[in-house]
N, C-alpha and C positions, 0 to 999 in steps of 0.2 A: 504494500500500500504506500508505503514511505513515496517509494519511485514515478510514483503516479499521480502525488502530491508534485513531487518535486517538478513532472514534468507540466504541471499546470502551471506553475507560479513560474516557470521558465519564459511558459512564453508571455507573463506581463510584466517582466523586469531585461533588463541588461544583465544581469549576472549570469555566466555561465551555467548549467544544472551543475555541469563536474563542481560547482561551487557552493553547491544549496544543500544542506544539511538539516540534518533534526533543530542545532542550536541556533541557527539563521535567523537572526531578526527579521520581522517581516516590513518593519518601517525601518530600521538602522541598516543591516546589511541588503538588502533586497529595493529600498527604497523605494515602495508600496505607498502607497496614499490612501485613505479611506475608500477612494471611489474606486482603485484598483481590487480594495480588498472585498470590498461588496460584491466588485463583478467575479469573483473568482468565488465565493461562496456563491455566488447564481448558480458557477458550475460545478460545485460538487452536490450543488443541494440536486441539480437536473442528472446528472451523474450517476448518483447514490440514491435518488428518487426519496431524501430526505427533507426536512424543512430545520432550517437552523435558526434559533431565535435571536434578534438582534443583541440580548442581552448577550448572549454567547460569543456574536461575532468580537465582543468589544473584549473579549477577555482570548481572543487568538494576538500573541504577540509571538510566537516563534512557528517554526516549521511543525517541532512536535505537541504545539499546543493543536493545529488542528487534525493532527494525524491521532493525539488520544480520541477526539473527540468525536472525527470520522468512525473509529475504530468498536469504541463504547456505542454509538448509535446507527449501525448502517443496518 
């Protein structure tokens, strides 16, 4: 799952995947914006035919914050 995480956030950042880890900031090292990080919960919520609730998105600060959460709920 990690890798399929990663390869979504690849494609709304510059940072290479080879470079995108569990500990990866999603605003400091990945340099995501709110509006990047909503569109990327669109796709795993369409993805994983999940619904994530906004309180949750605000508490995704790293790679493996949404890969626990992915993982616990799909």
């Amino acid at each position: 799952m990690l890798q399929e995480i990663i390869d979504v956030l690849a494609q709304y950042t510059d940072v290479p995947s080879e470079q995108i880890n569990e500990t990866s900031s999603l605003i400091d090292d990945l340099e995501l914006n709110s509006f990047d990080v909503m569109t990327i919960v669109a796709d795993f919520e369409e993805q994983y035919d999940i619904h994530i609730p906004d309180e949750q998105i605000m508490e995704f600060k790293t790679v493996a914050d949404i890969e626990e959460y992915l993982e616990k709920n799909r």
